[in-house]
C-alpha positions in Angstrom: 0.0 0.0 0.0 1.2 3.5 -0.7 0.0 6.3 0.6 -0.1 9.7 -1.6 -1.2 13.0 -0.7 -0.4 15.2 -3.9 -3.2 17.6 -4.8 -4.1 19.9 -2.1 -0.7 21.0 -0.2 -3.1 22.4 2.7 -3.9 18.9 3.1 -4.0 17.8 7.4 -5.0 13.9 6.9 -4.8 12.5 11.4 -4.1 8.7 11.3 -5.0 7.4 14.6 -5.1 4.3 14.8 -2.7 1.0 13.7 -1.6 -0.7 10.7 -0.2 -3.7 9.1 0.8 -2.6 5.8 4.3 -3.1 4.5 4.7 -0.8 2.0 5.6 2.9 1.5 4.7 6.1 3.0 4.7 8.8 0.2 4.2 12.0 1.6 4.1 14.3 -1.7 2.6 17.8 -0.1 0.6 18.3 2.9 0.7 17.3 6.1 -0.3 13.5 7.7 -0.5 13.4 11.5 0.2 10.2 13.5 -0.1 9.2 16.8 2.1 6.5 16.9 5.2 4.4 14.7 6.6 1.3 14.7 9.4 0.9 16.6 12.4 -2.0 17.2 11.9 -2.0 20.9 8.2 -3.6 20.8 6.0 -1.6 18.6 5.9 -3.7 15.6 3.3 -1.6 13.9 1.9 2.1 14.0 -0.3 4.2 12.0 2.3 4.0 9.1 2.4 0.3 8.8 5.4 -1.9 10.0 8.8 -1.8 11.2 10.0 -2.0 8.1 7.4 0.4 6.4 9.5 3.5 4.8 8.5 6.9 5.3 9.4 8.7 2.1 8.7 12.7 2.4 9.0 14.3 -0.5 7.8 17.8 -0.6 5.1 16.6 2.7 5.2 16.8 6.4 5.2 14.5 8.7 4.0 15.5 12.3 2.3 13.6 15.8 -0.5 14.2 18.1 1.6 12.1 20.8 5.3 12.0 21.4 6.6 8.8 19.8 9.7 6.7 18.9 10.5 4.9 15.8 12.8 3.2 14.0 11.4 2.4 11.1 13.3 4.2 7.7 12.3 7.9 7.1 13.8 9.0 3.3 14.2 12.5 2.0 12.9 13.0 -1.6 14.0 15.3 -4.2 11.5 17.9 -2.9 12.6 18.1 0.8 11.0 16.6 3.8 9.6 18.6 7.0 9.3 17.1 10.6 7.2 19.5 12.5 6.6 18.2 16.3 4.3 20.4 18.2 5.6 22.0 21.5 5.6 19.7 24.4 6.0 16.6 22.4 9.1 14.7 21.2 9.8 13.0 17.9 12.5 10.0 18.1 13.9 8.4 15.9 15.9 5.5 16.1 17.0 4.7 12.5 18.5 6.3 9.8 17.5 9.8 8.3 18.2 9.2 4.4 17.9 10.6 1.1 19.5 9.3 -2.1 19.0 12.6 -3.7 21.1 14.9 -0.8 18.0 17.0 -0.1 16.9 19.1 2.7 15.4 18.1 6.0 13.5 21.0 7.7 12.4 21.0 11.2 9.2 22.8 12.4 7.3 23.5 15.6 8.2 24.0 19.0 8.7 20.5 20.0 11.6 18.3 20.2 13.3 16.1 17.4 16.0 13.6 17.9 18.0 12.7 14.9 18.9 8.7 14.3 22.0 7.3 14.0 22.9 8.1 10.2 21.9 11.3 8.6 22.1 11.1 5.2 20.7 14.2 3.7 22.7 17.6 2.4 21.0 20.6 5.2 18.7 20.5 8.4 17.1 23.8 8.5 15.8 24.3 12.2 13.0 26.6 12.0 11.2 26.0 15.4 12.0 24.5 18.8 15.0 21.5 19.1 16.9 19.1 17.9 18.8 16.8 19.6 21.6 15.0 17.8 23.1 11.3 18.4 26.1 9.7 18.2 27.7 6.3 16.6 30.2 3.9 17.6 32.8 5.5 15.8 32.1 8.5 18.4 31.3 11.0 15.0 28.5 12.9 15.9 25.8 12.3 13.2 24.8 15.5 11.6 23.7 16.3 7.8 26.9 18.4 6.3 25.4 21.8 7.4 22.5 22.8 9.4 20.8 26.3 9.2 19.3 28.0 12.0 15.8 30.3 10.9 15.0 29.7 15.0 15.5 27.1 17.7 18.2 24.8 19.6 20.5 22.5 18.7 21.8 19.7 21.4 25.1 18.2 20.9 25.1 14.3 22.3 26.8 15.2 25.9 29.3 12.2 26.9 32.3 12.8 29.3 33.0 8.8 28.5 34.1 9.3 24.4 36.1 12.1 23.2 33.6 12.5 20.1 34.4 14.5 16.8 32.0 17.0 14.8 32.2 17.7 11.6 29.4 19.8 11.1 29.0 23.0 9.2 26.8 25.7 10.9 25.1 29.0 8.9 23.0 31.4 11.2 21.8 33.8 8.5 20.7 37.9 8.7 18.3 38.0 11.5 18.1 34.8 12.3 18.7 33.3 15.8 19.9 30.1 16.6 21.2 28.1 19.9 23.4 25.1 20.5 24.2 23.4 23.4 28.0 21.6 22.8 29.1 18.1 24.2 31.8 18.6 26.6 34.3 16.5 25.5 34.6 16.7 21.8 37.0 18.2 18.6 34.8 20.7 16.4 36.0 21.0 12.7 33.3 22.7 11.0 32.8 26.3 9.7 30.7 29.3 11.4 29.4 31.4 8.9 26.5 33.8 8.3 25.7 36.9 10.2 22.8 36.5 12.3 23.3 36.2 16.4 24.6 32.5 17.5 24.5 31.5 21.4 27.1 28.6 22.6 27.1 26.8 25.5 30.1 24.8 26.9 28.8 22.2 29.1 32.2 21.1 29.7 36.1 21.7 29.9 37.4 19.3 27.7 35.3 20.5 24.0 37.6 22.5 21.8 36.8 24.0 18.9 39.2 23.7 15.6 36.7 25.0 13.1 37.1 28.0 10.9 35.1 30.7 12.4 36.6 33.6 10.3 33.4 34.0 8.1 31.0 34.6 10.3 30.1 38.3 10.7 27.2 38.6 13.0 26.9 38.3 17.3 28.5 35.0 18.8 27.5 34.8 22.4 29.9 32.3 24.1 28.2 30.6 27.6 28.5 28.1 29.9 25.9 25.6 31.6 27.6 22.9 33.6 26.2 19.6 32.6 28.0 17.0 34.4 30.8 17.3 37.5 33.4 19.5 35.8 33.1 23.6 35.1 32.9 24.6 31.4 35.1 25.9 29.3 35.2 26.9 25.6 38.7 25.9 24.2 39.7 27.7 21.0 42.0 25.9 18.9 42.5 27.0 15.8 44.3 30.6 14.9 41.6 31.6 12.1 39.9 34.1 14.0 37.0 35.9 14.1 37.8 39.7 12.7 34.1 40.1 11.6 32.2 39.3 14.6 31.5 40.6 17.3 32.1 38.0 20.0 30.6 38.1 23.7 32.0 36.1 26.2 30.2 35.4 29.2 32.4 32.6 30.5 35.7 31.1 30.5 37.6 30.9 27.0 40.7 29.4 26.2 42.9 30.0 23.5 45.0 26.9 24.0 48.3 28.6 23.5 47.0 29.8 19.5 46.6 33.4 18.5 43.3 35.2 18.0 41.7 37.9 16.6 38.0 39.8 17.6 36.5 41.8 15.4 35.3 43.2 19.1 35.0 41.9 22.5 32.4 42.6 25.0 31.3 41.0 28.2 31.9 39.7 31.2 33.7 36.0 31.0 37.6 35.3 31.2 40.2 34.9 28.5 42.7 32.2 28.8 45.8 30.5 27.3 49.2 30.9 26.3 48.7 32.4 23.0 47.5 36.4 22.1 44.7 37.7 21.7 43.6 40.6 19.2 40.7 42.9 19.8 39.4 46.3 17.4 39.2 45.0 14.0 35.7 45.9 13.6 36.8 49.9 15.4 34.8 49.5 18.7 35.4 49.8 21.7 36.1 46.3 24.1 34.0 45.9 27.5 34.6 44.9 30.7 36.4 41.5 29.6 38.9 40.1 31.5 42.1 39.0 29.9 43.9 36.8 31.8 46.7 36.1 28.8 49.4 37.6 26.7 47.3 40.7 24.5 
């Protein structure tokens, strides 16, 4: 059985209840509304048939009335897919996130939705609320190659026990806002670019951050949340810079004995490390931070 909803793209079609079918999901335009999906743990069926039912979106969204967790295979057609998950709910899946035509996965509403363990489409695009990332047994976080923020949070996987790698790109366009939450013991390669206002948080003192930054010309706001039994730190370790950006740092930032350069500096935080630090590129005045290294 396959399921098509290509005519009216303001199309809401609830499936509440369960079925057995083993074929595919095509979800063309509109939207289609489930309250459950099969799932490895127990849940051999849901309202989009069996485990091994695919969900292929392809220009449609795919949303819940209930929180649910599934592993059965979600595709990304040529057309894009959209996951929105209402606030207060969570969205879970399991499995892998694939598209065999490197398309675009966007994520609505305020809820929460957790990525699987293979993500094999080009861009997330995080309009609304949060995702939550995972993480293979190679320790590689597993992220699309860039993911644009219009709105909303991003949560690293947050494990003292691996030293993890992520290779993600990150783009936080003009007036756009986006937040991301890091795992505190990890090695950061992508590249910050765009120019909207980007918050940070170290949860940890052993994250460092090799990425080239350098692009990015909008507000970088650099915090700390203590996750697990060690204080934060954000360790920068790459000599890029940022001379188009202004950078605020609200808590302790190490340069890991590299050089640096602000476009300009405000806040309240501490800078660290070996190596020197450059502020005034952009021509404003610096505020109030503490510079506890060679400048």
């Amino acid at each position: 059985i396959i399921y098509k909803f290509e005519t009216n793209s303001n199309l809401n079609v609830n499936i509440n209840n369960v079925n057995t079918f083993t074929g595919t999901t095509n979800i063309n335009s509109g939207k289609i509304t489930v309250n459950t999906l099969a799932n490895e743990t127990g849940v051999q069926q849901g309202s989009l048939g069996k485990l091994s039912s695919t969900i292929n979106l392809n220009g449609g969204t795919l949303s819940n009335s209930a929180s649910v967790t599934t592993s059965q295979p979600i595709t990304i057609g040529i057309n894009d897919g959209f996951i929105e998950v209402p606030a207060n709910l969570s969205f879970i899946t399991t499995g892998s996130i694939k598209s065999g035509t490197k398309s675009n996965l966007y994520k609505t509403g305020a809820g929460t939705l957790t990525t699987g363990t293979s993500c094999g489409f080009k861009n997330l695009y995080i309009n609304a609320g949060t995702v939550i990332a995972s993480e293979n047994g190679s320790s590689i976080h597993q992220y699309p190659d860039t993911v644009i923020f219009n709105g909303g949070t991003l949560k690293d996987p947050d494990n003292i026990y691996t030293y993890s790698t992520n290779n993600v790109n990150i783009v936080v366009p003009t007036g756009k806002t986006g937040t991301w939450y890091l795992d505190e013991r990890c090695n950061y390669t992508g590249k910050l670019t765009g120019a909207g206002i980007f918050n940070v948080y170290a949860t940890g003192p052993r994250l460092t951050m090799s990425g080239d930054w350098s692009a990015f010309t909008g507000n970088l706001n650099i915090n700390g949340l203590k996750t697990g039994s060690y204080d934060p730190e954000f360790t920068i370790n790459n000599s890029y810079g940022m001379k188009n950006a202004t950078v605020n740092v609200g808590y302790a930032t190490n340069n890991n004995g590299k050089n640096f350069d602000f476009g300009n500096l405000t806040g309240s935080g501490t800078l660290l490390g070996s190596g020197t630090y450059t502020v005034g590129a952009l021509n404003k005045d610096r505020k109030s931070t503490r510079l506890n290294s060679s400048h």
